[in-house]
MDTraj code that builds the backbone (N, CA, C; nanometers):
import mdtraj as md
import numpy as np

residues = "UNK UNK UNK UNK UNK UNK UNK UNK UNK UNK UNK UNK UNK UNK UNK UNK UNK UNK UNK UNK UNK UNK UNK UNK UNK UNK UNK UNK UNK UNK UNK UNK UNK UNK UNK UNK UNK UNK UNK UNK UNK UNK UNK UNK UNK UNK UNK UNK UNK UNK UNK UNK UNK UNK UNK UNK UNK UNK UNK UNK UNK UNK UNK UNK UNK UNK UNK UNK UNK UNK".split()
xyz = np.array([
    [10.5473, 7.8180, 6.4454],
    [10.5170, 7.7398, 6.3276],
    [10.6040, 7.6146, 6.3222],
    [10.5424, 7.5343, 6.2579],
    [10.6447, 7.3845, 6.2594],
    [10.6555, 7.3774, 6.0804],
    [10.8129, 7.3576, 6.1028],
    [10.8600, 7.2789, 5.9673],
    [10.7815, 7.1772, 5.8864],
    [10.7979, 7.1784, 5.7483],
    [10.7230, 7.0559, 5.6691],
    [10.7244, 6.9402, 5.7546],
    [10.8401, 6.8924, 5.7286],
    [10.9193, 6.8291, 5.7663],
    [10.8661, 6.7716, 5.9428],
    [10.8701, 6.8317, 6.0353],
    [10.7800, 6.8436, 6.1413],
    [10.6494, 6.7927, 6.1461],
    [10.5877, 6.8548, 6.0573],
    [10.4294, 6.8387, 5.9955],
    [10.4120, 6.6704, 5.9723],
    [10.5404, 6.6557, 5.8699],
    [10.4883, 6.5358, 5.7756],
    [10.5096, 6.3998, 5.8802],
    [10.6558, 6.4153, 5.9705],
    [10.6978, 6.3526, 6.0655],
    [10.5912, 6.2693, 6.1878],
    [10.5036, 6.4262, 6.2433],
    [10.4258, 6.3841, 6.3701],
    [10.2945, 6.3266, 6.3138],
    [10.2769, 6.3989, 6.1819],
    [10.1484, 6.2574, 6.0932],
    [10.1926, 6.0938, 6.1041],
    [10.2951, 6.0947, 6.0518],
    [10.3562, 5.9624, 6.0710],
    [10.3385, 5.8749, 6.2200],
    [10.3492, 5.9510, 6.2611],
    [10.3601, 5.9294, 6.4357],
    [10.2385, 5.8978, 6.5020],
    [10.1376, 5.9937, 6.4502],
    [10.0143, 6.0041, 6.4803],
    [9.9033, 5.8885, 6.4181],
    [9.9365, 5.8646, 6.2537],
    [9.8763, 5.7764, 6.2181],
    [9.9210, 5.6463, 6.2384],
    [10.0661, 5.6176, 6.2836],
    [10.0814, 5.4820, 6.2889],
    [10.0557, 5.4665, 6.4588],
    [10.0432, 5.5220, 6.5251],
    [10.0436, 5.5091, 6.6968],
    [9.8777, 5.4727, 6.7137],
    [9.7629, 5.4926, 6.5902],
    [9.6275, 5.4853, 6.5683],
    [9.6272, 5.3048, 6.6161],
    [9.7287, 5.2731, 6.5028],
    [9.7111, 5.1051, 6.5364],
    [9.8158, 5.0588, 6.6282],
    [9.8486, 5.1345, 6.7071],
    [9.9666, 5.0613, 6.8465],
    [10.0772, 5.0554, 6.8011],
    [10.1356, 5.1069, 6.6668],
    [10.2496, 5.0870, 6.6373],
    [10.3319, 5.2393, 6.6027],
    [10.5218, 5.2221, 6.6107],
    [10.5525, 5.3209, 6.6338],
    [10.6577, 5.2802, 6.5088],
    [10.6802, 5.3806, 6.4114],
    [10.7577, 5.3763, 6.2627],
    [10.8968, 5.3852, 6.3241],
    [10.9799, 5.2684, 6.2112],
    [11.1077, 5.2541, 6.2621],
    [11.1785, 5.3937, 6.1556],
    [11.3244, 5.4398, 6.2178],
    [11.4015, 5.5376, 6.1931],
    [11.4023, 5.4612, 6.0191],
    [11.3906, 5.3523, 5.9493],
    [11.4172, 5.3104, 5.7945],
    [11.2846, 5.3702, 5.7466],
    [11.1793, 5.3585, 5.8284],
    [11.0432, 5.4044, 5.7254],
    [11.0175, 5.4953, 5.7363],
    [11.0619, 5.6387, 5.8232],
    [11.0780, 5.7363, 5.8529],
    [11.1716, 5.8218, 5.7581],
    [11.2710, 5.7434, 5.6775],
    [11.3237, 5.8366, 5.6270],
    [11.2708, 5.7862, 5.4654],
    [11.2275, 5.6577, 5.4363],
    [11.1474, 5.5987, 5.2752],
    [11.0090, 5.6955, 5.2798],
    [10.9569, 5.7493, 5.3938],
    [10.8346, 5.7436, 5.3699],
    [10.8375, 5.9105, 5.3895],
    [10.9347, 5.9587, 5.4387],
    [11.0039, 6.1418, 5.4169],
    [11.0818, 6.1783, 5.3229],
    [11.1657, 6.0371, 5.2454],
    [11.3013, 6.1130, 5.1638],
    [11.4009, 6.1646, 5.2501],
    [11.4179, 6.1856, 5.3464],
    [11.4906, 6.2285, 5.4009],
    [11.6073, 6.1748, 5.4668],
    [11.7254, 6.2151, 5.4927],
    [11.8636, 6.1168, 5.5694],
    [11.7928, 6.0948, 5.6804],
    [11.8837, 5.9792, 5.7741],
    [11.8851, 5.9882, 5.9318],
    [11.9032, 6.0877, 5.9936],
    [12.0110, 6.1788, 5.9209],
    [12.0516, 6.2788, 6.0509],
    [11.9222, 6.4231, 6.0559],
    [11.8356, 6.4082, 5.9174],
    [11.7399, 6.4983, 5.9405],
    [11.5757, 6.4528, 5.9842],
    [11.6328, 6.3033, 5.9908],
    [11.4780, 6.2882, 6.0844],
    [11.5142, 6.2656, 6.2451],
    [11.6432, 6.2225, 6.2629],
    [11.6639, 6.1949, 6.4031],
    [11.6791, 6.3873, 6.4506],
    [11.7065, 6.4158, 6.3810],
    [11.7528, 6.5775, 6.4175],
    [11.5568, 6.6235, 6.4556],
    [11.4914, 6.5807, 6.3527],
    [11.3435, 6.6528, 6.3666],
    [11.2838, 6.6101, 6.4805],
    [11.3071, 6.4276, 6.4824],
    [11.2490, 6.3264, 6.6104],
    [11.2806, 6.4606, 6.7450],
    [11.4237, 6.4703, 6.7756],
    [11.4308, 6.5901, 6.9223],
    [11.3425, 6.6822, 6.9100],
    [11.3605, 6.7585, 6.7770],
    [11.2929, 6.8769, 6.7934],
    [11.1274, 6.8722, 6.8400],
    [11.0516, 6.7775, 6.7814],
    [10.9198, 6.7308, 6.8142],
    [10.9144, 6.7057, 6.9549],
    [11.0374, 6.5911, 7.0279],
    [11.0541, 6.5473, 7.2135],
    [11.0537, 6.6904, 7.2524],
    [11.1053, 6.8218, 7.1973],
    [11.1351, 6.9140, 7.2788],
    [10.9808, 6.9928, 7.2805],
    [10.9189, 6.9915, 7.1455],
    [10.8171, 7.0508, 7.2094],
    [10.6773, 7.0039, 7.3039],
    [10.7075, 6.8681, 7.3066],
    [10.5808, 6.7521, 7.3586],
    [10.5067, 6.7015, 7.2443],
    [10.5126, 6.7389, 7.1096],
    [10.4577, 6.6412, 6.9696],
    [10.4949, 6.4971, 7.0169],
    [10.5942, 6.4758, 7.0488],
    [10.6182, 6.3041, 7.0550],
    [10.6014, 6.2664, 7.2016],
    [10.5763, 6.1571, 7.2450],
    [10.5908, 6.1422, 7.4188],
    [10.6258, 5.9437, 7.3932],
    [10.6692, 5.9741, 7.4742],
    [10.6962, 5.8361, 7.4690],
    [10.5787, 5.6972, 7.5667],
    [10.5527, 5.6294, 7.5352],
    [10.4175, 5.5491, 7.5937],
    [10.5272, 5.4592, 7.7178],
    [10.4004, 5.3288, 7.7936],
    [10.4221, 5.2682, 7.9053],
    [10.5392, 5.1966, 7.8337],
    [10.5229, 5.1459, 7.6856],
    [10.6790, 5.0568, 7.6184],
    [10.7616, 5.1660, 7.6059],
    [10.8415, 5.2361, 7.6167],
    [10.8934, 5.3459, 7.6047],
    [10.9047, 5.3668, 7.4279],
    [10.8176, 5.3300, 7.4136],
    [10.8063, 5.3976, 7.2358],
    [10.7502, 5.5403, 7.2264],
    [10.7948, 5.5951, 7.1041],
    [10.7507, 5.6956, 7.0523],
    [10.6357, 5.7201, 7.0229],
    [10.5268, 5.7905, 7.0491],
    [10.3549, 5.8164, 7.0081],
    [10.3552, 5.9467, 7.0203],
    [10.2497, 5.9838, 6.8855],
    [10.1850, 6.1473, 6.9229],
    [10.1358, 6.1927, 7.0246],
    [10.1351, 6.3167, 7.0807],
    [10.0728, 6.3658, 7.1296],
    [9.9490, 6.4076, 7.1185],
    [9.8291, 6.3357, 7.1537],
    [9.6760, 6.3629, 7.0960],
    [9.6689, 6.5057, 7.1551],
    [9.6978, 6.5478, 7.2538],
    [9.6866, 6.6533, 7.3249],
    [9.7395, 6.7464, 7.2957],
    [9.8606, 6.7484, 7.1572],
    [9.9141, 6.8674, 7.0918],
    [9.8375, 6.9064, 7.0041],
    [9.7814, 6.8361, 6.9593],
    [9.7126, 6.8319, 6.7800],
    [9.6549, 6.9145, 6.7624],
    [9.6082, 7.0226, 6.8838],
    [9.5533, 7.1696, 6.8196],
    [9.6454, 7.2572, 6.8101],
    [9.7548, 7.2365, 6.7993],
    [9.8609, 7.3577, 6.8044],
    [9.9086, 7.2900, 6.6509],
    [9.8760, 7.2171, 6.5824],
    [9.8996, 7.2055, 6.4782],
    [9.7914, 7.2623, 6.3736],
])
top = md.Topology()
chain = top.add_chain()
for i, resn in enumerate(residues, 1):
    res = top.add_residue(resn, chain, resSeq=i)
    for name in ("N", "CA", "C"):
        top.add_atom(name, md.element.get_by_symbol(name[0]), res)
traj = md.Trajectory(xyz[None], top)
């Protein structure tokens, strides 16, 4: 199971990567409530399971290919 938090994170990820773009660590935590150290803490946890992958710019994007395990 994935955390809210997890949940609400790889939406973020997912809907902004729709238009080529990847949410900076400031709108990540306005648009969660949450500190840095608990979205940068969530950001790994997502790299560890393959939710996040990083693209050819080495930015952050969802994994379209996880999205049924959600």
């Amino acid at each position: 199971m994935y955390s809210d938090l997890e949940r609400k994170i790889f939406r973020i990820y997912f809907n902004t990567s729709i238009h080529g773009k990847s949410p900076t660590l400031k709108e990540l935590m306005r648009w969660t409530g949450k500190s840095e150290a608990d979205v940068k803490e969530t950001v790994k946890i997502l790299l560890k399971k393959s939710l996040l992958v990083k693209d050819e710019k080495n930015n952050l994007i969802a994994n379209r290919i996880k999205v049924k395990d959600l």
